[in-house]
N, CA, C and O atoms as a DFTB+ gen file, in Angstrom:
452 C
 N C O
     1  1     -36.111      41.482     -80.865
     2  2     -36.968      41.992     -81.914
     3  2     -36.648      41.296     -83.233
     4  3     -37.519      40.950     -84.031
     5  1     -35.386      41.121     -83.401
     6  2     -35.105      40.654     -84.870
     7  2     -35.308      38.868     -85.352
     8  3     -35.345      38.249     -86.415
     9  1     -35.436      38.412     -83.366
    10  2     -35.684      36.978     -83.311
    11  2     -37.394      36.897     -83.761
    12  3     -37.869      35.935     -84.365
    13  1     -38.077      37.947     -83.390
    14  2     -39.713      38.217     -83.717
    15  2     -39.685      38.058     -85.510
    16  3     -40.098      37.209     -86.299
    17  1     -38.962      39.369     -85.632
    18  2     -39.241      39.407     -87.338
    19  2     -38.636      38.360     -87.937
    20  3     -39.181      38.011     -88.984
    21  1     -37.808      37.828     -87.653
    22  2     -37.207      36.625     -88.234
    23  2     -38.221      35.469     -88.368
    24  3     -38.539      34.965     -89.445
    25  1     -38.705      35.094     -87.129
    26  2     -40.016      33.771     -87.295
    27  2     -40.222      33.970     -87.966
    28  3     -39.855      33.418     -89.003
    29  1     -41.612      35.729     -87.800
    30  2     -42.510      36.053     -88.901
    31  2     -42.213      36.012     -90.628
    32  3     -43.060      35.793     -91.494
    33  1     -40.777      36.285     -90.827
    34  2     -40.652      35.977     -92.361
    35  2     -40.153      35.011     -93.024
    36  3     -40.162      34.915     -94.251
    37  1     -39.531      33.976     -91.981
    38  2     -39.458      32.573     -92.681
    39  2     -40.348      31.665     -92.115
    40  3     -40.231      30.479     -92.424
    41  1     -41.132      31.981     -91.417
    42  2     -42.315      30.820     -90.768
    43  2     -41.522      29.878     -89.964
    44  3     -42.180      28.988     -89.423
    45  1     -40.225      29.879     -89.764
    46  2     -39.752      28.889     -88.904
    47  2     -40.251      29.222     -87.350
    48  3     -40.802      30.274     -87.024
    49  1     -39.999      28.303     -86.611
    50  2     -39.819      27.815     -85.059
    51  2     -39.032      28.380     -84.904
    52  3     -38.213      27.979     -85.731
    53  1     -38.353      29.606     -84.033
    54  2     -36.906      29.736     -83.421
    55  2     -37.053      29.144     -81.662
    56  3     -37.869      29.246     -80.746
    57  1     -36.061      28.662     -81.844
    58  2     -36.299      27.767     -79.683
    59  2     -35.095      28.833     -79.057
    60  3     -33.884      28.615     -79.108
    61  1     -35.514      29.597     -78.676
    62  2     -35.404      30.065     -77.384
    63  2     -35.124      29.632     -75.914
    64  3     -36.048      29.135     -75.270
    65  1     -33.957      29.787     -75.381
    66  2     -33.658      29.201     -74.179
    67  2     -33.245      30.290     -73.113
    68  3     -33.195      31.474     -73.448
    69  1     -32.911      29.831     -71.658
    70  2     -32.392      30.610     -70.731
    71  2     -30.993      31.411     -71.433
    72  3     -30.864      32.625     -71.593
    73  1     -30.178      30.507     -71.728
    74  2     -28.920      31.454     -72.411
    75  2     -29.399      32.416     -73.417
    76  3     -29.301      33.643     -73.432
    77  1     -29.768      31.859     -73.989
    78  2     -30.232      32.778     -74.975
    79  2     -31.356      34.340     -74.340
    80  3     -31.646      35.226     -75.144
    81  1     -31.611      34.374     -73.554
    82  2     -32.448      35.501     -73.068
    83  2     -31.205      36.222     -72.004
    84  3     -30.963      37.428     -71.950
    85  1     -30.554      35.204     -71.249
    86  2     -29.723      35.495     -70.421
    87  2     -28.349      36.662     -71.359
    88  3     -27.740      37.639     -70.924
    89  1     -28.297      36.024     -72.653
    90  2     -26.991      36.530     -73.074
    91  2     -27.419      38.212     -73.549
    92  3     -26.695      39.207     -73.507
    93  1     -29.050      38.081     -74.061
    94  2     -29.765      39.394     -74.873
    95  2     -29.602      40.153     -73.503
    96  3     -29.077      41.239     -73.752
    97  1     -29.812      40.032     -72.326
    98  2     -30.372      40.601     -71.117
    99  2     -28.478      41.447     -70.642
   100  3     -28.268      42.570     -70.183
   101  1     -27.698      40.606     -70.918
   102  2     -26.624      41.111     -70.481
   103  2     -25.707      42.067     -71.703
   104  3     -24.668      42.685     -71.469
   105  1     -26.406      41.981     -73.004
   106  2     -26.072      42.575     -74.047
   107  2     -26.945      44.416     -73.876
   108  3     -26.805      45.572     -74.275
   109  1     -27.732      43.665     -73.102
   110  2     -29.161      45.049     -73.020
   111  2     -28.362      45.833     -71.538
   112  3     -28.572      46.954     -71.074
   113  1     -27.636      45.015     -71.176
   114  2     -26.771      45.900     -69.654
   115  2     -25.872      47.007     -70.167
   116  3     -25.861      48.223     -69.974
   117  1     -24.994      46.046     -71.004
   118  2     -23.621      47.342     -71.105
   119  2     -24.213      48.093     -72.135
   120  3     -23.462      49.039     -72.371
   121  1     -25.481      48.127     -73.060
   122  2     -25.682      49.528     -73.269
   123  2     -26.584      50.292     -72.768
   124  3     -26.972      51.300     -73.360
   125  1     -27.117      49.851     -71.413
   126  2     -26.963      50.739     -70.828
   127  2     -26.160      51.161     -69.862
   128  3     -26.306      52.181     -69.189
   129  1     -25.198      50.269     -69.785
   130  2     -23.567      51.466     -68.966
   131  2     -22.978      52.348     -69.911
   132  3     -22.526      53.462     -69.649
   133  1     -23.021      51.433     -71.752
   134  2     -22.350      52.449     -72.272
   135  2     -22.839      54.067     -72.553
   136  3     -22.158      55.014     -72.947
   137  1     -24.485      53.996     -72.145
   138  2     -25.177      55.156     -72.129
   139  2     -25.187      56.141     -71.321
   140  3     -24.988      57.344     -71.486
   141  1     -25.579      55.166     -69.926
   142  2     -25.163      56.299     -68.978
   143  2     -24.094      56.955     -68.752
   144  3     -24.285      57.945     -68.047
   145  1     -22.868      56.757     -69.131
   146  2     -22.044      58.074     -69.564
   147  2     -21.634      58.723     -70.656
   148  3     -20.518      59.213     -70.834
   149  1     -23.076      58.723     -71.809
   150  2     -23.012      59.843     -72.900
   151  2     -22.578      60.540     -72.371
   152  3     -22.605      60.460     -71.143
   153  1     -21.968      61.562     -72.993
   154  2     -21.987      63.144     -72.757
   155  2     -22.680      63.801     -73.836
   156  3     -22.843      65.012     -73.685
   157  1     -23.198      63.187     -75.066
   158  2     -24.000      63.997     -75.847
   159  2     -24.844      63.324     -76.500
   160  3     -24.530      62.185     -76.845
   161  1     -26.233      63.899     -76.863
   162  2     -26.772      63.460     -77.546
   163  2     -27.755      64.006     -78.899
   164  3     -28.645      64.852     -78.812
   165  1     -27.435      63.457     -79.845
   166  2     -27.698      63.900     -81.406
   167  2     -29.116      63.089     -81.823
   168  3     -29.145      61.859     -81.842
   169  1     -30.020      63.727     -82.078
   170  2     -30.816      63.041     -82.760
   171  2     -30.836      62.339     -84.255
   172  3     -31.447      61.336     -84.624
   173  1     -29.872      63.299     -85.055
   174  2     -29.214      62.875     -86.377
   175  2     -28.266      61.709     -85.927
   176  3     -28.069      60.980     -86.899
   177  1     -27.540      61.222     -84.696
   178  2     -26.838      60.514     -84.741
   179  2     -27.473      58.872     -84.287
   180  3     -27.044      57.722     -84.379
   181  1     -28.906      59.622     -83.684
   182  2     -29.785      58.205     -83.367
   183  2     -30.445      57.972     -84.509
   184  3     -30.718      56.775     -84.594
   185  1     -30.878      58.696     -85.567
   186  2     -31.712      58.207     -86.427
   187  2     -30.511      57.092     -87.142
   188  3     -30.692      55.894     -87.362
   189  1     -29.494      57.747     -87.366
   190  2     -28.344      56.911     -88.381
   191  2     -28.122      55.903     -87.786
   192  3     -27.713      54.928     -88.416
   193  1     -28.368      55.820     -86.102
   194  2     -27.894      53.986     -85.636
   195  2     -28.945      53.370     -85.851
   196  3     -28.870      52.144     -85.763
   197  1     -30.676      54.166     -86.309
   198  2     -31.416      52.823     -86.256
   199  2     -31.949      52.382     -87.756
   200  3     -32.748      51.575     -88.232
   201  1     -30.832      53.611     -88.310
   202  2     -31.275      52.934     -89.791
   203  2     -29.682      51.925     -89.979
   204  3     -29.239      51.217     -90.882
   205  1     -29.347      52.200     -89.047
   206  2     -27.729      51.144     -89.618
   207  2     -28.422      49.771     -88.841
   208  3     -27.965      48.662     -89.118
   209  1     -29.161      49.859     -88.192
   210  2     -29.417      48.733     -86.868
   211  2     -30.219      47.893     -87.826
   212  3     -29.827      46.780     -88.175
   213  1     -31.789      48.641     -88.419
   214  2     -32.577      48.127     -89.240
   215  2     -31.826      47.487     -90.511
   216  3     -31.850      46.266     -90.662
   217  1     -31.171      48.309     -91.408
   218  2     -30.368      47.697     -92.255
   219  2     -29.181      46.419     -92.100
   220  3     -28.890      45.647     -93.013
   221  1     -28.680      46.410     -90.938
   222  2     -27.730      44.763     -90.401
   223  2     -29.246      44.223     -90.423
   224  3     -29.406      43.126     -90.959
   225  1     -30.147      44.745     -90.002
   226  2     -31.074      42.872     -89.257
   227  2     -31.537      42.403     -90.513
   228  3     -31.875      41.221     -90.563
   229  1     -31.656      43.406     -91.993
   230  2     -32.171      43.163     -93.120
   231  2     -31.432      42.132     -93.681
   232  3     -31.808      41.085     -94.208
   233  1     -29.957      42.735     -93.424
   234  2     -28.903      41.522     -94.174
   235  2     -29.062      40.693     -93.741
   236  3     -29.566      39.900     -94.536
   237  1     -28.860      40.114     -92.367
   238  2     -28.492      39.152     -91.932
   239  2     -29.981      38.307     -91.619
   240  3     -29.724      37.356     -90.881
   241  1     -31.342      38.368     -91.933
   242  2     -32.358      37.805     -92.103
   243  2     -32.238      37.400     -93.719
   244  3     -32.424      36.209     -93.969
   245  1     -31.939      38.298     -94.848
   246  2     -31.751      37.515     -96.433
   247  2     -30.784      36.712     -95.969
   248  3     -31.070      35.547     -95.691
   249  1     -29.467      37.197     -95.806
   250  2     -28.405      36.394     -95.354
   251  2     -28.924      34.590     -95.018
   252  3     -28.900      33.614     -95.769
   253  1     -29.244      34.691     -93.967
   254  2     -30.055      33.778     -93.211
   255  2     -31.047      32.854     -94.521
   256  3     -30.680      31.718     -94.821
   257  1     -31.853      33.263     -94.970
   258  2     -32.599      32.742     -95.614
   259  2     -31.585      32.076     -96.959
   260  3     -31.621      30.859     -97.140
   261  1     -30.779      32.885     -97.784
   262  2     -30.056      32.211     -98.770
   263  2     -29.389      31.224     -98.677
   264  3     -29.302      30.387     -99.576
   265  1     -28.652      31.136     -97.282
   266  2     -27.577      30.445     -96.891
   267  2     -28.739      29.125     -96.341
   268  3     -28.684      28.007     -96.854
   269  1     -29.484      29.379     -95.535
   270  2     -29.700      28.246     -94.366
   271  2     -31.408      27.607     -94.802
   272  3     -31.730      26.460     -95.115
   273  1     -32.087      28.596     -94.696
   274  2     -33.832      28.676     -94.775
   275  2     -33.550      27.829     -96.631
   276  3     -33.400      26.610     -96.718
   277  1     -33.536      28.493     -97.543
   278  2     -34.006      28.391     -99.160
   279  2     -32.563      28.825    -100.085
   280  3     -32.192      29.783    -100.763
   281  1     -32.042      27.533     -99.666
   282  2     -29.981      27.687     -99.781
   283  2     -30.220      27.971    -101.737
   284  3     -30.973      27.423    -102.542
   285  1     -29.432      28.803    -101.854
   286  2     -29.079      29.547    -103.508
   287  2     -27.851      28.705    -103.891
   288  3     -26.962      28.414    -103.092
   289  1     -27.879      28.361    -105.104
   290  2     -26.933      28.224    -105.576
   291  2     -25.751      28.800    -106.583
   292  3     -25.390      28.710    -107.756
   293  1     -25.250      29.704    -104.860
   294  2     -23.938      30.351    -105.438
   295  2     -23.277      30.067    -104.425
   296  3     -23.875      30.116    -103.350
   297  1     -21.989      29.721    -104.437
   298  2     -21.009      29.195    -103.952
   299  2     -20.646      31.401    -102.777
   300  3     -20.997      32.569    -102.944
   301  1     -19.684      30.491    -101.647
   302  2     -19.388      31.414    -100.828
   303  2     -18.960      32.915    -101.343
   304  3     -19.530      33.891    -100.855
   305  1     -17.663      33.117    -102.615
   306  2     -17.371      34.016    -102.756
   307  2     -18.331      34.533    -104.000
   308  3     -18.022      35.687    -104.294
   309  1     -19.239      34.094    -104.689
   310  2     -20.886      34.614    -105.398
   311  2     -21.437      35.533    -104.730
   312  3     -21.669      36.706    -105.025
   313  1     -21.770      34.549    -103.195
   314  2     -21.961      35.034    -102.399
   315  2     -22.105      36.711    -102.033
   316  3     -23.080      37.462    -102.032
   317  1     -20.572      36.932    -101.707
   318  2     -19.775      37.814    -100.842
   319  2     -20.013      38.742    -101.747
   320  3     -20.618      39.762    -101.417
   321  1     -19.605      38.557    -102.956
   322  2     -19.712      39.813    -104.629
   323  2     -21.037      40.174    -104.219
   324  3     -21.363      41.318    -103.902
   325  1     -21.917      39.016    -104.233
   326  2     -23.141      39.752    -104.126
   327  2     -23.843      40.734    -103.017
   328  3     -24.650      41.634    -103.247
   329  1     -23.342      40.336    -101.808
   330  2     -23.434      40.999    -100.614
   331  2     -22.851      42.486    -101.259
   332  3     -23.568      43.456    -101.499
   333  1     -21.471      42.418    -101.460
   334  2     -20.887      43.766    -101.709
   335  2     -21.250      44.416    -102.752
   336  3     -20.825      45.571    -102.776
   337  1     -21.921      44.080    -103.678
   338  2     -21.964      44.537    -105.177
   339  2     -23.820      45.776    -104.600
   340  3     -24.058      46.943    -104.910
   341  1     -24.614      44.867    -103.804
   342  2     -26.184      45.167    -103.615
   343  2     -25.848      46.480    -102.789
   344  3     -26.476      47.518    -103.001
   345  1     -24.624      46.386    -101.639
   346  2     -24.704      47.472    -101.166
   347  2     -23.665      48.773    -102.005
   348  3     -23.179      49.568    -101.200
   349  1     -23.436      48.941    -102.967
   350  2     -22.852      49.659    -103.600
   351  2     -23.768      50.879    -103.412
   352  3     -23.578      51.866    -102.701
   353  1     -24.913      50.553    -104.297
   354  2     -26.195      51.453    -104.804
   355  2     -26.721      52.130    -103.738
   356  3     -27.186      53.189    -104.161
   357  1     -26.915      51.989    -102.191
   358  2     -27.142      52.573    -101.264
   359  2     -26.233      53.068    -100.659
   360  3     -26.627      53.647     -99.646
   361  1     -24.749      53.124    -100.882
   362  2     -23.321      53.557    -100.172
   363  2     -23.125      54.787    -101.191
   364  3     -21.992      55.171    -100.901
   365  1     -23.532      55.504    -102.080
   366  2     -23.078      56.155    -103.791
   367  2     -24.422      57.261    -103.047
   368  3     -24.259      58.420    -102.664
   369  1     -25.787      56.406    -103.015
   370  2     -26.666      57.758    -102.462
   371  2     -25.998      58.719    -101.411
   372  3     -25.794      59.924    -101.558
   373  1     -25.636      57.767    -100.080
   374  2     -25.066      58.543     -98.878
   375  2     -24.406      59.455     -99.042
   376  3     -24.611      60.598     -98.633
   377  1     -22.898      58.781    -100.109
   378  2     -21.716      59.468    -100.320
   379  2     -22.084      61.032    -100.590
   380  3     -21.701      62.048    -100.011
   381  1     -23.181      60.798    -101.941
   382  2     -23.422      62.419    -102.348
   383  2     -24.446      62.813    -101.210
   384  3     -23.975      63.688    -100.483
   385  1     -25.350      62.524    -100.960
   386  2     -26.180      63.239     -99.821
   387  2     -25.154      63.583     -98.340
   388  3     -25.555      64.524     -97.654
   389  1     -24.247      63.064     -97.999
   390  2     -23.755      63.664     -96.622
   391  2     -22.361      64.387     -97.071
   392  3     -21.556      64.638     -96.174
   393  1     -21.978      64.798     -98.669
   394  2     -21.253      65.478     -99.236
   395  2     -19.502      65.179     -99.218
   396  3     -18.522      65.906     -99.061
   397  1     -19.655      64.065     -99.406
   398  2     -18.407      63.304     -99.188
   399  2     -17.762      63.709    -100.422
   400  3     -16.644      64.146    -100.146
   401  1     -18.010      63.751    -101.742
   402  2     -17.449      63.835    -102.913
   403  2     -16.245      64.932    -102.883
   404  3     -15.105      64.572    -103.174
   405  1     -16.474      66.026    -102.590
   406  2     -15.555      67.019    -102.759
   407  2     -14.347      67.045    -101.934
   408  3     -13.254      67.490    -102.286
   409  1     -14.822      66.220    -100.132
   410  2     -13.705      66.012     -99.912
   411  2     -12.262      64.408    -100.418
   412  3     -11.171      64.333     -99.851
   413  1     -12.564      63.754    -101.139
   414  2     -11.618      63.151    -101.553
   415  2     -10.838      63.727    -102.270
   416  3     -10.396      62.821    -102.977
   417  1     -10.249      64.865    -102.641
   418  2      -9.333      65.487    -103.884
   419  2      -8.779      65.875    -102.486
   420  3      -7.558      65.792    -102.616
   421  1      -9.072      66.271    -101.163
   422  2      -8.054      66.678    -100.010
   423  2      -7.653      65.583     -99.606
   424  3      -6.441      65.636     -99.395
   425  1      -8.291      64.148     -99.294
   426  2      -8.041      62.967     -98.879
   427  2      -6.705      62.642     -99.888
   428  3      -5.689      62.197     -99.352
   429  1      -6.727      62.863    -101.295
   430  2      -5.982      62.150    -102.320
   431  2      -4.258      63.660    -102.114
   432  3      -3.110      63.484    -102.522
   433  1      -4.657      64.568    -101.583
   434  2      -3.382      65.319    -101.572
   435  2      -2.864      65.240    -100.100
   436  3      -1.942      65.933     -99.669
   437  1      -3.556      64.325     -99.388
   438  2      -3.111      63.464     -97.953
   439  2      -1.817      62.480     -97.997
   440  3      -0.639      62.585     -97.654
   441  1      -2.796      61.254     -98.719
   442  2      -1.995      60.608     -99.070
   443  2      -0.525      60.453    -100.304
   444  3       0.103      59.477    -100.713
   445  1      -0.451      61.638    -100.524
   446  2       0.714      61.605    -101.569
   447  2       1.954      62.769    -100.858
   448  3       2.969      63.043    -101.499
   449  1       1.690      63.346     -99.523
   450  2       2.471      64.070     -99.090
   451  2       3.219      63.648     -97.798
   452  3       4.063      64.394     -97.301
């Protein structure tokens, strides 16, 4: 899927080969071995893998494009700041929406005992 959206947003050619279908096909196996022995299943915990799933293919398609497709000129560790700096602003929403804040003052009397 992400080889689809990828063409579609840089207009490139991607070439596709036997390994390459062969390796997706055996990647598409072990999860489903690692599935068939869930023992539970969360719908809150599937929505969060396919917004974590959607969000990697986001990076790593800009990713892709800065570096390789329409190269920027910022050197590797520009780079990296910038990678880490963009996801700040969406890591600060979570924190307070899944109520993380209050527990670090127990986290911080963890580590000092």
């Amino acid at each position: 899927v992400s080889m689809a959206i990828e063409g579609v947003i840089t207009g490139e050619r991607i070439e596709v080969d036997g390994a390459t279908i062969l390796s997706l096909l055996l990647i598409l196996g072990g999860v489903g071995l690692y599935v068939s022995n869930d023992v539970a299943f969360s719908p809150t915990g599937v929505a969060w893998m396919a917004f974590n799933m959607t969000a990697g293919v986001l990076e790593r398609l800009l990713q892709r494009r800065m570096i390789a497709v329409e190269p920027v000129d910022i050197n590797k560790t520009g780079l990296m700041l910038l990678n880490n700096v963009v996801s700040l602003l969406p890591m600060s929403v979570l924190v307070y929406c899944t109520g993380e804040v209050p527990q670090w003052r127990l986290l911080a009397r963890l580590s000092t005992a």
